[in-house]
mmCIF file as Biopython writes it, N, C-alpha, C and O atoms, coordinates in Angstrom:
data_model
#
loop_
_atom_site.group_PDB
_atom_site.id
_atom_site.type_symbol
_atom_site.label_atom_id
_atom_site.label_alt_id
_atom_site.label_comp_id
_atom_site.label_asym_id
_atom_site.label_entity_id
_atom_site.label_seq_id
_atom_site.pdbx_PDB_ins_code
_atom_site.Cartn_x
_atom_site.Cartn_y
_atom_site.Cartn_z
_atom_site.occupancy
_atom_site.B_iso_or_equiv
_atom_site.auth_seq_id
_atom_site.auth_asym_id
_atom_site.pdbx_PDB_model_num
ATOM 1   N N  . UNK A ? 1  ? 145.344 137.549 88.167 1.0 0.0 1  A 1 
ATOM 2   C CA . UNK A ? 1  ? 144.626 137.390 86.933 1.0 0.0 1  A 1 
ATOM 3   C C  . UNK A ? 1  ? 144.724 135.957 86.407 1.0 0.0 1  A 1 
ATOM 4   O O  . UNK A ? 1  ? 144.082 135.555 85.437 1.0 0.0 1  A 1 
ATOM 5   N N  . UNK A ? 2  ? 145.538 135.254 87.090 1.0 0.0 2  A 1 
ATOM 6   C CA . UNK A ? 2  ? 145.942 133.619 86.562 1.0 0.0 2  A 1 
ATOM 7   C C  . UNK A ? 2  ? 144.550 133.122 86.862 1.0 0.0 2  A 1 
ATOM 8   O O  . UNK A ? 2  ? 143.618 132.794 86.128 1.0 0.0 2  A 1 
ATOM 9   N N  . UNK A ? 3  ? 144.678 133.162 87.975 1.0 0.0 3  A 1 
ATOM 10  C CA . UNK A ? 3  ? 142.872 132.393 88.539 1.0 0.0 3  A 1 
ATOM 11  C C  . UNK A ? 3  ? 141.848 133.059 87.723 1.0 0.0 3  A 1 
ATOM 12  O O  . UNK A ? 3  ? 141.027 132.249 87.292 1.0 0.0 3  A 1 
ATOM 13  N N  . UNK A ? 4  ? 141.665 134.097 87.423 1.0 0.0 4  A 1 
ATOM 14  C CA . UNK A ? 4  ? 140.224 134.644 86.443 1.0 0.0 4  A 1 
ATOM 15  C C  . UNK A ? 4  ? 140.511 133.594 85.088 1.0 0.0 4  A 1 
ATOM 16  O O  . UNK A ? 4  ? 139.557 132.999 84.585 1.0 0.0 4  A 1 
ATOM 17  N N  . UNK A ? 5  ? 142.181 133.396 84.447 1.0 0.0 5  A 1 
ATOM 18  C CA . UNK A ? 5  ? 142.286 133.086 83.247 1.0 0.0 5  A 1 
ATOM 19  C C  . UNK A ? 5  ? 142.045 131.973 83.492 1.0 0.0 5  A 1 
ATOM 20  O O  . UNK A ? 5  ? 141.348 131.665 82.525 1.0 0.0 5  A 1 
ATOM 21  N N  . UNK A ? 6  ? 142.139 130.861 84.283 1.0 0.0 6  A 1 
ATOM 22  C CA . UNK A ? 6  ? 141.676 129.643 84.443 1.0 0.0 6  A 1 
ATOM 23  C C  . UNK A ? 6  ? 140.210 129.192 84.615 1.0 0.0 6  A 1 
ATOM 24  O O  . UNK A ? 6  ? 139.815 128.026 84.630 1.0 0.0 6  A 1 
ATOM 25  N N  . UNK A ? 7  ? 139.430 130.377 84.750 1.0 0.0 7  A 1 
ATOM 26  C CA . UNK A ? 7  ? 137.863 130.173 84.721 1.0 0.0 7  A 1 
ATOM 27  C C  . UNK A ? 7  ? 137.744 130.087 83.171 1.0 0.0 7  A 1 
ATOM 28  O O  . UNK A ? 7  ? 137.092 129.243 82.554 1.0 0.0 7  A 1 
ATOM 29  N N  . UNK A ? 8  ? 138.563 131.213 82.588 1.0 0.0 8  A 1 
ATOM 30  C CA . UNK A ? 8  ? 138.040 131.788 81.114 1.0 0.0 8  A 1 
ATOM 31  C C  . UNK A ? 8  ? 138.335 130.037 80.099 1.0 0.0 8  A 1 
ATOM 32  O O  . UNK A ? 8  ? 139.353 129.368 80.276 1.0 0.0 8  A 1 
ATOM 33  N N  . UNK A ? 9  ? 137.228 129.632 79.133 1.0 0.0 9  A 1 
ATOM 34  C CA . UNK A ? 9  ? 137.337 128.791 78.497 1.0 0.0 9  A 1 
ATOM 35  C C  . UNK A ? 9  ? 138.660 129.707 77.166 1.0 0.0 9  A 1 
ATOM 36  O O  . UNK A ? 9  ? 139.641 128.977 77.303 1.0 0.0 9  A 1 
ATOM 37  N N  . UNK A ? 10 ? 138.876 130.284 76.608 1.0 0.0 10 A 1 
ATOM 38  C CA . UNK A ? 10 ? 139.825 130.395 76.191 1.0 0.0 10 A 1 
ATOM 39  C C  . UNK A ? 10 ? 140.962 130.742 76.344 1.0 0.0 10 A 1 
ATOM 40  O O  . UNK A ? 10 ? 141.425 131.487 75.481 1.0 0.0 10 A 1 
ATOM 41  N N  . UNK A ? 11 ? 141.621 130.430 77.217 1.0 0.0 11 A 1 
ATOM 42  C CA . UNK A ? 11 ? 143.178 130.382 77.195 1.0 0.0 11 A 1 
ATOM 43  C C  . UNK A ? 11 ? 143.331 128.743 76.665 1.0 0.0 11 A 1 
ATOM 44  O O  . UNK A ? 11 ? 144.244 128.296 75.971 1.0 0.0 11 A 1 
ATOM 45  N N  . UNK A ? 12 ? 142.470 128.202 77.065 1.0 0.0 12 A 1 
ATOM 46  C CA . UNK A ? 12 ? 142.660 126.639 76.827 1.0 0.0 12 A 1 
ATOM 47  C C  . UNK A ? 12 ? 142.712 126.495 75.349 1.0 0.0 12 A 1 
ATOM 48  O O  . UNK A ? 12 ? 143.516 125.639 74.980 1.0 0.0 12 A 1 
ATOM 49  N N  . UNK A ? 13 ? 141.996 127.172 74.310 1.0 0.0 13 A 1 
ATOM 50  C CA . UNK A ? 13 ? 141.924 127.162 73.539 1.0 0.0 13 A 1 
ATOM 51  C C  . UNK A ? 13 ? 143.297 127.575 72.879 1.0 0.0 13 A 1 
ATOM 52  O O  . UNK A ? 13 ? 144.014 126.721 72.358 1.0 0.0 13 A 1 
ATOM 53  N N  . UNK A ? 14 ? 143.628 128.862 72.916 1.0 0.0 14 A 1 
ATOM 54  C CA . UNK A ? 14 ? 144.781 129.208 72.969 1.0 0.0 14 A 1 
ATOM 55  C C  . UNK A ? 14 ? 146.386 128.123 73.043 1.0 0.0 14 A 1 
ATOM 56  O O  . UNK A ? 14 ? 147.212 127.638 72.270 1.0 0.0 14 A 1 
ATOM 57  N N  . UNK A ? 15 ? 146.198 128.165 73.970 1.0 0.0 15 A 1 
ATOM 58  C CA . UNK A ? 15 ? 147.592 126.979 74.624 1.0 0.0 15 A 1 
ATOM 59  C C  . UNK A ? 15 ? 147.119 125.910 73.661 1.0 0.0 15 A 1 
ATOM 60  O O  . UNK A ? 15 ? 147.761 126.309 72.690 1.0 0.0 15 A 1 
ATOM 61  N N  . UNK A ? 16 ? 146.552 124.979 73.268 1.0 0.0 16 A 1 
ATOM 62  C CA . UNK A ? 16 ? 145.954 123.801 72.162 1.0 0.0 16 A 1 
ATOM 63  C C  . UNK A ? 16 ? 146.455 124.572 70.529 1.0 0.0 16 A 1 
ATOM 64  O O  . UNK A ? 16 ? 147.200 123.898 69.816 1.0 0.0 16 A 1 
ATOM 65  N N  . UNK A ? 17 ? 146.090 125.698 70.128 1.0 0.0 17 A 1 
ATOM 66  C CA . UNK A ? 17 ? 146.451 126.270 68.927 1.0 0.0 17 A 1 
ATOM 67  C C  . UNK A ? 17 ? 147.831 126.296 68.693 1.0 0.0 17 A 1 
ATOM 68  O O  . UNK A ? 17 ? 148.436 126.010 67.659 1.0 0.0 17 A 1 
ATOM 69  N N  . UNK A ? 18 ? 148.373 126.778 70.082 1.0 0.0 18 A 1 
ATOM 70  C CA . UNK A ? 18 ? 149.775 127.194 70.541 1.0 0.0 18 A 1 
ATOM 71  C C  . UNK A ? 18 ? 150.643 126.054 70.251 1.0 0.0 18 A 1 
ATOM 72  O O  . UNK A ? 18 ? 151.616 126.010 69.499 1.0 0.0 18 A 1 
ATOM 73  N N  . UNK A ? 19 ? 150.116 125.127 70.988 1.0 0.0 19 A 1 
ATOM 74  C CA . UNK A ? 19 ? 150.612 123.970 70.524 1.0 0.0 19 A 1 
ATOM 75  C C  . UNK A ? 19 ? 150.376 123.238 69.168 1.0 0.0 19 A 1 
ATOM 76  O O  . UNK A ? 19 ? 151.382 122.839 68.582 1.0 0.0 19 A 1 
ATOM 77  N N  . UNK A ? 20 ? 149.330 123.050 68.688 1.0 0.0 20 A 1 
ATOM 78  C CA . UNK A ? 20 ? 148.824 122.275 67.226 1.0 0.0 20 A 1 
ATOM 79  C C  . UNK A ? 20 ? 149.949 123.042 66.244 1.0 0.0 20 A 1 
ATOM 80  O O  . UNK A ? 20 ? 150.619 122.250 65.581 1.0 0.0 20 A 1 
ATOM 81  N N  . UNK A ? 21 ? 150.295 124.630 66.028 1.0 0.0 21 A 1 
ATOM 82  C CA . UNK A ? 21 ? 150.872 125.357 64.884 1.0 0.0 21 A 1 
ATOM 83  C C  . UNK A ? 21 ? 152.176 124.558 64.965 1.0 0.0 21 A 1 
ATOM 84  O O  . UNK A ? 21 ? 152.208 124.307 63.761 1.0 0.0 21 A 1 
ATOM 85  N N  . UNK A ? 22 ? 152.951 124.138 65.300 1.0 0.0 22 A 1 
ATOM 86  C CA . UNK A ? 22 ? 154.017 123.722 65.420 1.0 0.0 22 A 1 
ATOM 87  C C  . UNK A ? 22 ? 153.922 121.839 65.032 1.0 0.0 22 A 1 
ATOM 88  O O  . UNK A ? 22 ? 154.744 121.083 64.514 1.0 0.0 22 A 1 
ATOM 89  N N  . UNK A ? 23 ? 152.892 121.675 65.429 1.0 0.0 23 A 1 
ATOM 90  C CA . UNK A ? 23 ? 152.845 120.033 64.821 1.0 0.0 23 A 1 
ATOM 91  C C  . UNK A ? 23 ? 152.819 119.566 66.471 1.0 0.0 23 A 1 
ATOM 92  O O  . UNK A ? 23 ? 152.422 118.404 66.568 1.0 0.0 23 A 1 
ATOM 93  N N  . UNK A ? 24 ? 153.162 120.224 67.848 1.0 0.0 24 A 1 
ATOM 94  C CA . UNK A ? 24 ? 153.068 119.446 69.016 1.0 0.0 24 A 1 
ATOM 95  C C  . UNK A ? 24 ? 151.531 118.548 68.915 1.0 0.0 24 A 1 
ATOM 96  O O  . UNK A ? 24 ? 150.671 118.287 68.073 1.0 0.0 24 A 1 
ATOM 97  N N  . UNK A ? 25 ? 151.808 118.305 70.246 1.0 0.0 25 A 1 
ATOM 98  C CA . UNK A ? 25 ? 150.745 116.917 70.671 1.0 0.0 25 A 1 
ATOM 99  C C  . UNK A ? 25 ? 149.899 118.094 71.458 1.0 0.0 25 A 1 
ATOM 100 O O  . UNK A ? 25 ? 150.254 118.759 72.430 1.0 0.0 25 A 1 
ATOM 101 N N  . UNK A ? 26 ? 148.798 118.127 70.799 1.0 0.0 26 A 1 
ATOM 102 C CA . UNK A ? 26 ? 147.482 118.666 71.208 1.0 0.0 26 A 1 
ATOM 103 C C  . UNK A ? 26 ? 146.824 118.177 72.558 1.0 0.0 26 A 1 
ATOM 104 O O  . UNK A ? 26 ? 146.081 117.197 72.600 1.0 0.0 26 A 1 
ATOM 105 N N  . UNK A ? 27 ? 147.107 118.821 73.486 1.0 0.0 27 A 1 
ATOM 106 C CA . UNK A ? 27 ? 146.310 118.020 74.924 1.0 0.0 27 A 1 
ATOM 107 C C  . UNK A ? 27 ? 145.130 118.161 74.739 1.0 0.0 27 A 1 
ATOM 108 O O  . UNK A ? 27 ? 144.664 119.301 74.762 1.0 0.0 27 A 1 
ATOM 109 N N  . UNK A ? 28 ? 144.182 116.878 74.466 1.0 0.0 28 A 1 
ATOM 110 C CA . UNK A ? 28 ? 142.674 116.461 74.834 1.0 0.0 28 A 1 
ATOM 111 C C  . UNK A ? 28 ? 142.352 117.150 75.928 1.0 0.0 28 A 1 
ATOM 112 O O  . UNK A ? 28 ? 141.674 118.177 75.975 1.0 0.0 28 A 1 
ATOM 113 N N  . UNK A ? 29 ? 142.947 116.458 76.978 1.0 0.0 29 A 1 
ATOM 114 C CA . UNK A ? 29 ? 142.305 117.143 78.651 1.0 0.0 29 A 1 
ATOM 115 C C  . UNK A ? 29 ? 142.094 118.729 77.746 1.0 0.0 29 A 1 
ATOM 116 O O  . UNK A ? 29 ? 141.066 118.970 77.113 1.0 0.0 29 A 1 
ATOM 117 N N  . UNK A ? 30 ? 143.272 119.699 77.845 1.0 0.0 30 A 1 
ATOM 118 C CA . UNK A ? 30 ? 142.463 120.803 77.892 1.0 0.0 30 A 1 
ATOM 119 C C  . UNK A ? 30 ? 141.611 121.863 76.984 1.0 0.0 30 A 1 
ATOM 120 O O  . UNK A ? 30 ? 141.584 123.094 77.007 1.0 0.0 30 A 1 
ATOM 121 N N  . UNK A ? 31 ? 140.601 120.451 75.792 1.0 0.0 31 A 1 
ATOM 122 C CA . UNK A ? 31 ? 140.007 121.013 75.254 1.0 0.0 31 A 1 
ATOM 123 C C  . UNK A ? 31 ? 138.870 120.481 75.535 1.0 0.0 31 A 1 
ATOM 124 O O  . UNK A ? 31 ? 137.795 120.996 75.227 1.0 0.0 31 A 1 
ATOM 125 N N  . UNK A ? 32 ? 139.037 119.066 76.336 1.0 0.0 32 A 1 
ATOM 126 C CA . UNK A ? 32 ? 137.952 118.932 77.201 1.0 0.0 32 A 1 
ATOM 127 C C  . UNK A ? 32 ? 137.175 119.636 78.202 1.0 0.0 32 A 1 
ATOM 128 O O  . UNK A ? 32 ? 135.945 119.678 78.203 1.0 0.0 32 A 1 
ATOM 129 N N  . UNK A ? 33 ? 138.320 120.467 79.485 1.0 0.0 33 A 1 
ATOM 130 C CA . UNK A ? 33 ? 138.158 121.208 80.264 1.0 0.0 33 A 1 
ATOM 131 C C  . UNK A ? 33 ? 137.372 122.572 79.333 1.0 0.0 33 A 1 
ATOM 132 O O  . UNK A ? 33 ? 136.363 123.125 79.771 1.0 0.0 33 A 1 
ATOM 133 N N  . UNK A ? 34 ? 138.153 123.050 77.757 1.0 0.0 34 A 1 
ATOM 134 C CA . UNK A ? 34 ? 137.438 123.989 77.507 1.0 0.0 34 A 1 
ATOM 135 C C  . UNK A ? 34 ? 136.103 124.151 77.262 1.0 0.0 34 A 1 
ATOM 136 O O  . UNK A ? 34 ? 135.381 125.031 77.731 1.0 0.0 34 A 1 
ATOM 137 N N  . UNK A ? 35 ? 135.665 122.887 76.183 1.0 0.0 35 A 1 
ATOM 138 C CA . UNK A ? 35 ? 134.785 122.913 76.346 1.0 0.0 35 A 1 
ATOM 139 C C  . UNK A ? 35 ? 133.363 122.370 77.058 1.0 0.0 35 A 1 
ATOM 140 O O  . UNK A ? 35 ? 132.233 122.338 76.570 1.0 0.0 35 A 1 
ATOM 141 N N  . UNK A ? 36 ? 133.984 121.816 78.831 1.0 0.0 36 A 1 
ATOM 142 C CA . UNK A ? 36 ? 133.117 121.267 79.596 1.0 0.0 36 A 1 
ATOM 143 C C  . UNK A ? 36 ? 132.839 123.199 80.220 1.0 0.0 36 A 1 
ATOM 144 O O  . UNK A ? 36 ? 131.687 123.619 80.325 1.0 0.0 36 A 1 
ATOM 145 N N  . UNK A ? 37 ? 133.803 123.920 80.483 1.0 0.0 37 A 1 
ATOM 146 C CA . UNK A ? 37 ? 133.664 125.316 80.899 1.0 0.0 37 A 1 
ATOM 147 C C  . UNK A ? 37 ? 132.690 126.321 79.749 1.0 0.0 37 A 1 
ATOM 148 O O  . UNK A ? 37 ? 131.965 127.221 80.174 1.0 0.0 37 A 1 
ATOM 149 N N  . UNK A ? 38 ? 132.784 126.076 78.618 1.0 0.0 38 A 1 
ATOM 150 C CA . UNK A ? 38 ? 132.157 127.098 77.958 1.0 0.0 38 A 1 
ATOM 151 C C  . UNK A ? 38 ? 130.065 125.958 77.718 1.0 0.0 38 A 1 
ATOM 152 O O  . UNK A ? 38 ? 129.035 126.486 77.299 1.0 0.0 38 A 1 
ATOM 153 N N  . UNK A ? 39 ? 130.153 125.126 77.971 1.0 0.0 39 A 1 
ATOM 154 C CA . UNK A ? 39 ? 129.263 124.173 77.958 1.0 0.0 39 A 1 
ATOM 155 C C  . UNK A ? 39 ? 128.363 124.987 79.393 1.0 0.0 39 A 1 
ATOM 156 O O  . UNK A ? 39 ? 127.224 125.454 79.379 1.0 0.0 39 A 1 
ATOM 157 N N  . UNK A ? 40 ? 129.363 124.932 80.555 1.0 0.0 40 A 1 
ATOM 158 C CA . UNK A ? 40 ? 128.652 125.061 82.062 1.0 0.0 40 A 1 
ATOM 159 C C  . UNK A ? 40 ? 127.896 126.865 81.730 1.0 0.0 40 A 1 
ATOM 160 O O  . UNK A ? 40 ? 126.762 127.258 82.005 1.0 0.0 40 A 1 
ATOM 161 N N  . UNK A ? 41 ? 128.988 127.591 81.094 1.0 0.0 41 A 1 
ATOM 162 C CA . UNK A ? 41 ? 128.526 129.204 80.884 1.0 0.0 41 A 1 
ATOM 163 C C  . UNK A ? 41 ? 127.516 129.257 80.152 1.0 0.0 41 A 1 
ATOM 164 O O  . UNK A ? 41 ? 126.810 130.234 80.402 1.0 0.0 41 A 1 
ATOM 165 N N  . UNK A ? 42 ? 127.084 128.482 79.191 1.0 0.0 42 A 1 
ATOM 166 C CA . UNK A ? 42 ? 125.938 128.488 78.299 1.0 0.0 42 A 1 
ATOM 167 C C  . UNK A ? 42 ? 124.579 127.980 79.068 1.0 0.0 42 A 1 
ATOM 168 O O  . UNK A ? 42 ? 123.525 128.580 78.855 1.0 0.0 42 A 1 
ATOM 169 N N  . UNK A ? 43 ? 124.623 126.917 79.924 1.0 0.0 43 A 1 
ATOM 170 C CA . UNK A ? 43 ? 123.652 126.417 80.657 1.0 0.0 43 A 1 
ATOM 171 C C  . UNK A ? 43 ? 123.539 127.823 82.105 1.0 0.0 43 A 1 
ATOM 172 O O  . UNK A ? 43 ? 122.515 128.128 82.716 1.0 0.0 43 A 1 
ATOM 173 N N  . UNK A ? 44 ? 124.552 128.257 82.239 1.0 0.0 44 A 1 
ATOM 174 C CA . UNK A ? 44 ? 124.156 129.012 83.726 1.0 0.0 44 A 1 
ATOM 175 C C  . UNK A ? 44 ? 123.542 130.404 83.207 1.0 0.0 44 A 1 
ATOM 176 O O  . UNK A ? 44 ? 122.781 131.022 83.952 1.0 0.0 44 A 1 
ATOM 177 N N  . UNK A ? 45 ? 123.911 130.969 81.763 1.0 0.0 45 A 1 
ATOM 178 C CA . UNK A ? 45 ? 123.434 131.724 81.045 1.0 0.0 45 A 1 
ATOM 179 C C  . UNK A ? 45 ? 121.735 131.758 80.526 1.0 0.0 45 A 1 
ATOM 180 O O  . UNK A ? 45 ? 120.948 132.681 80.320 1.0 0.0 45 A 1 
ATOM 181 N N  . UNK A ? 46 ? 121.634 130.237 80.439 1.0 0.0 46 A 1 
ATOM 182 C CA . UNK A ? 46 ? 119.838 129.956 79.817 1.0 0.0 46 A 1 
ATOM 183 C C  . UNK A ? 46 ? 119.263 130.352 81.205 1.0 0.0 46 A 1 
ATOM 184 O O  . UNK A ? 46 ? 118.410 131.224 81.370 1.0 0.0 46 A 1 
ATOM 185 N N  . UNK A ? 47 ? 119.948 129.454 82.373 1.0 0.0 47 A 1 
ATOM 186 C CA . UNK A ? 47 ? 119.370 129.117 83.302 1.0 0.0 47 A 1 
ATOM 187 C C  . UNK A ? 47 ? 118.699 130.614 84.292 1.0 0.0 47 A 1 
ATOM 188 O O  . UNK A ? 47 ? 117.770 130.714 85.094 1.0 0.0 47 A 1 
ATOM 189 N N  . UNK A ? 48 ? 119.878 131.776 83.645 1.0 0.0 48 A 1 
ATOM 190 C CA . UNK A ? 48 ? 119.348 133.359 84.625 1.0 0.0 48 A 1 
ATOM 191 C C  . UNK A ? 48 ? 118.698 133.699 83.230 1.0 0.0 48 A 1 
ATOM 192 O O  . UNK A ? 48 ? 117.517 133.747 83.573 1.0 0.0 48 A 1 
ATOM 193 N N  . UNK A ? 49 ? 118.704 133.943 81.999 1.0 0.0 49 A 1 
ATOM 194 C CA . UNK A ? 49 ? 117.871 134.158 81.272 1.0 0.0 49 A 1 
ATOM 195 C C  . UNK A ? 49 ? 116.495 133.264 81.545 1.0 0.0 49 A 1 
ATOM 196 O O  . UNK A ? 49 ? 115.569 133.984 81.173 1.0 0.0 49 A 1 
ATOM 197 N N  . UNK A ? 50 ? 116.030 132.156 81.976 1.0 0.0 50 A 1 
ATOM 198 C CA . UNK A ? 50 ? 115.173 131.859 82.376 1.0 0.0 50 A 1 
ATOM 199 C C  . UNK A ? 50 ? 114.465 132.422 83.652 1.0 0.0 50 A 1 
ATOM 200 O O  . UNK A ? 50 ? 113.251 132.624 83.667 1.0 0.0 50 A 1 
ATOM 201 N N  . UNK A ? 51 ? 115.267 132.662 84.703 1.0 0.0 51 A 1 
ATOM 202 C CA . UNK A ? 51 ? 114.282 133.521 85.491 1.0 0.0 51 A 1 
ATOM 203 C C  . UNK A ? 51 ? 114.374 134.776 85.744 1.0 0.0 51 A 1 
ATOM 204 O O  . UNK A ? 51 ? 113.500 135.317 86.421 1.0 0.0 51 A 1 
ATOM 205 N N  . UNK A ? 52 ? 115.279 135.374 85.328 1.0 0.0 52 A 1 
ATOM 206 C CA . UNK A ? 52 ? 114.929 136.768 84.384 1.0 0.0 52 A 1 
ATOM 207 C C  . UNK A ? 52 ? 113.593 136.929 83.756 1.0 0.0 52 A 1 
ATOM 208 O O  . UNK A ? 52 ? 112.704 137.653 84.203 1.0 0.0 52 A 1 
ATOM 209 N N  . UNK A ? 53 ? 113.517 136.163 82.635 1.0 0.0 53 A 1 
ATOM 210 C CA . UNK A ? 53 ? 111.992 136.354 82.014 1.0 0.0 53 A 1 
ATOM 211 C C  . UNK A ? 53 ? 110.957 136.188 82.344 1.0 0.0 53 A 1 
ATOM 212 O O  . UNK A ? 53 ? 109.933 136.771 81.989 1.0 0.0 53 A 1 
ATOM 213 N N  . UNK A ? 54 ? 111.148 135.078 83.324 1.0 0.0 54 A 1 
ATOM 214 C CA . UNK A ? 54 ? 110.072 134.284 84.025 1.0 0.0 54 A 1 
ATOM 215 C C  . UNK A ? 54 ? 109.222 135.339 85.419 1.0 0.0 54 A 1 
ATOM 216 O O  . UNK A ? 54 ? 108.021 135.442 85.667 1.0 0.0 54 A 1 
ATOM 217 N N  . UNK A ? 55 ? 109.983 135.751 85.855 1.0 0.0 55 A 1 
ATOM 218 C CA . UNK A ? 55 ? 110.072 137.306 86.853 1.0 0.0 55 A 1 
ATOM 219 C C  . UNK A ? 55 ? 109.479 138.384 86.214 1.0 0.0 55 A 1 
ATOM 220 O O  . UNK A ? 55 ? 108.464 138.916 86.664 1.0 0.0 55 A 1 
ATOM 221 N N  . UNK A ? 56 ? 110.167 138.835 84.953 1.0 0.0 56 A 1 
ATOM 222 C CA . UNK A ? 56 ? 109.161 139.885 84.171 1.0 0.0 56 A 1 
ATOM 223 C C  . UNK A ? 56 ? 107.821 139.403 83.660 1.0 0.0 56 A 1 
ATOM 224 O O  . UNK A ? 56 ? 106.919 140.241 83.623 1.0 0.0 56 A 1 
ATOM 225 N N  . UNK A ? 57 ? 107.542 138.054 83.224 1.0 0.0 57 A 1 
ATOM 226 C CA . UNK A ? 57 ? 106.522 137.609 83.320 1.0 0.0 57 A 1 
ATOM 227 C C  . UNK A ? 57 ? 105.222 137.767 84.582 1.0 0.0 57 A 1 
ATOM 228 O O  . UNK A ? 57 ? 104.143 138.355 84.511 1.0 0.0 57 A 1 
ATOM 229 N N  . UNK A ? 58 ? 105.717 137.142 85.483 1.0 0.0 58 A 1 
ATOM 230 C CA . UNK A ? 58 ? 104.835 137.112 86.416 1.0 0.0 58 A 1 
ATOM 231 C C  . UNK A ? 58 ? 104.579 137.965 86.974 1.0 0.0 58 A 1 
ATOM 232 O O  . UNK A ? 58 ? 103.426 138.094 87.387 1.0 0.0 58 A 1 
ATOM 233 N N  . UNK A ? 59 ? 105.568 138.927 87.228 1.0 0.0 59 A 1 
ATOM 234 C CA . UNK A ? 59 ? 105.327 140.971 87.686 1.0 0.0 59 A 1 
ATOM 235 C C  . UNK A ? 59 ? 104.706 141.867 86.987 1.0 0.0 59 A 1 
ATOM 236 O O  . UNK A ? 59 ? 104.454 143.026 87.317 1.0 0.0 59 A 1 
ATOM 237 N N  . UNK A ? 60 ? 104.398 141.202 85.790 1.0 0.0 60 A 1 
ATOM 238 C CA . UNK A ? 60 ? 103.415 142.151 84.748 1.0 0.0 60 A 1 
ATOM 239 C C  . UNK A ? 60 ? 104.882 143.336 84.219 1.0 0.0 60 A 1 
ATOM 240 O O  . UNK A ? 60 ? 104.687 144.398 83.628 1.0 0.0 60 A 1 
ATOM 241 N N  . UNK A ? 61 ? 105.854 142.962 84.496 1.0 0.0 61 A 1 
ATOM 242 C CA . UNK A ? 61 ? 107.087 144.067 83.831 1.0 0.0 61 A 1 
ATOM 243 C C  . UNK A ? 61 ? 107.182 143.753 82.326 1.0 0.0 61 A 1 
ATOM 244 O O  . UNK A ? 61 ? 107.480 144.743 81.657 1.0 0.0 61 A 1 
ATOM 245 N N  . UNK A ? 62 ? 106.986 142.532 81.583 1.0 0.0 62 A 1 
ATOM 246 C CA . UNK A ? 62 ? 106.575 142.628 80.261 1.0 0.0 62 A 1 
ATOM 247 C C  . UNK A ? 62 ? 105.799 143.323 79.884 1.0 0.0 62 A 1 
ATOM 248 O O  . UNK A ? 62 ? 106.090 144.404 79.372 1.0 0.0 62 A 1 
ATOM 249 N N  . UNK A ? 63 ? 104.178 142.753 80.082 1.0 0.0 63 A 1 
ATOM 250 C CA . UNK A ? 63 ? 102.767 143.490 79.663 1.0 0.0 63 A 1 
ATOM 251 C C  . UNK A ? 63 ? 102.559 144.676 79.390 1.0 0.0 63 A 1 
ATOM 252 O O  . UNK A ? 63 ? 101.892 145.182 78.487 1.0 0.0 63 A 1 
ATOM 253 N N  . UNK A ? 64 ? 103.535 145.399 80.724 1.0 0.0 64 A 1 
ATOM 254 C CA . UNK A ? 64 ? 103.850 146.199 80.637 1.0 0.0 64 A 1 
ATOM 255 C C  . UNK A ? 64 ? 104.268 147.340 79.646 1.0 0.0 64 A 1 
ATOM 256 O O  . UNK A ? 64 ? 103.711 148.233 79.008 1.0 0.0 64 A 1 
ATOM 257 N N  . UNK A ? 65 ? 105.420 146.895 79.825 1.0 0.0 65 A 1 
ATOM 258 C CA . UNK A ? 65 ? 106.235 147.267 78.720 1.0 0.0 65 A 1 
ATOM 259 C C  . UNK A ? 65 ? 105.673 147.100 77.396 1.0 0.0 65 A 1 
ATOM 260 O O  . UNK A ? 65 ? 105.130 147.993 76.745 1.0 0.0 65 A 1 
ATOM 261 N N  . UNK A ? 66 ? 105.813 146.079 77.094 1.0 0.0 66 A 1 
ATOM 262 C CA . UNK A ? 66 ? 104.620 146.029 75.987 1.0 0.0 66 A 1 
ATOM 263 C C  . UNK A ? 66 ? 103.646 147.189 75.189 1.0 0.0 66 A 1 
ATOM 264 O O  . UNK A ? 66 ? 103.520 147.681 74.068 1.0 0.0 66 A 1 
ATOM 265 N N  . UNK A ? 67 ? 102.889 147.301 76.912 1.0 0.0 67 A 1 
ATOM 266 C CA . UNK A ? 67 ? 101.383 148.264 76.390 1.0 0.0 67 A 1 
ATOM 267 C C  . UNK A ? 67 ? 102.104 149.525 76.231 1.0 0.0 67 A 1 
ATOM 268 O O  . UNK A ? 67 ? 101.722 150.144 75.238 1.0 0.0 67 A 1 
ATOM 269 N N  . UNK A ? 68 ? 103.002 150.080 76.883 1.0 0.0 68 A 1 
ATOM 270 C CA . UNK A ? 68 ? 103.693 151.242 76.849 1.0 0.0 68 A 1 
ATOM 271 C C  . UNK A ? 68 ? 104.380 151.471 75.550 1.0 0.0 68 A 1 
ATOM 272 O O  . UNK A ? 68 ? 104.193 152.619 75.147 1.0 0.0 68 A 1 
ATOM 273 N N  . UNK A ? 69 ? 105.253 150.602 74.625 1.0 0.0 69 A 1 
ATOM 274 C CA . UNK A ? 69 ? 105.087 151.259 73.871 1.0 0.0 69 A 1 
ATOM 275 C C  . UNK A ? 69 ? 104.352 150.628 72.252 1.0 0.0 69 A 1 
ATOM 276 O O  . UNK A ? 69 ? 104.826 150.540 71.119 1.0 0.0 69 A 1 
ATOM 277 N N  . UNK A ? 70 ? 103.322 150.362 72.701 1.0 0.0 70 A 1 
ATOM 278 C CA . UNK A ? 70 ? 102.604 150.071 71.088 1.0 0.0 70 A 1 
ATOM 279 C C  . UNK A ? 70 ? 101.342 151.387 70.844 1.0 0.0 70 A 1 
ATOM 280 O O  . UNK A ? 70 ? 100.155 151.245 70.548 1.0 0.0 70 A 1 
ATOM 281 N N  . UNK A ? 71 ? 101.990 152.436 71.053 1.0 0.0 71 A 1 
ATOM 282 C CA . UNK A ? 71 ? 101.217 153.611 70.660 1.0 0.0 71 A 1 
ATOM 283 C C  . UNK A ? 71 ? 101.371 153.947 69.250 1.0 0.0 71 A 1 
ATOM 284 O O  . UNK A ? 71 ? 100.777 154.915 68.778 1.0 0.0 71 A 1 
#
């Protein structure tokens, strides 16, 4: 589960809080890393929401849908 938590942008967050409550020295790097990781999930997120839609578009699975239910 270490390796899944090292994908996840918040543990980084975490460990930075963890540290700041006490007055420690806040590591930059890993709020950089957090938020270069939650940055990449937001773009790979538009990027399948883009052809997701783009697919129901062109298959007529919107129009579809659509005409079905505006009764």
């Amino acid at each position: 589960m270490q390796y899944v938590g090292h994908l996840l942008p918040a543990p980084y967050v975490f460990e930075g809080m963890r540290a700041a409550i006490p007055g420690q020295h806040v590591a930059v790097v890993q709020l950089a890393w957090d938020g270069g990781l939650a940055l990449l999930y937001i773009l790979l997120a538009a990027w399948t929401f883009t052809r997701v839609h783009r697919h129901a578009v062109d298959s007529g699975l919107l129009a579809r849908y659509s005409a079905e239910t505006a009764n």
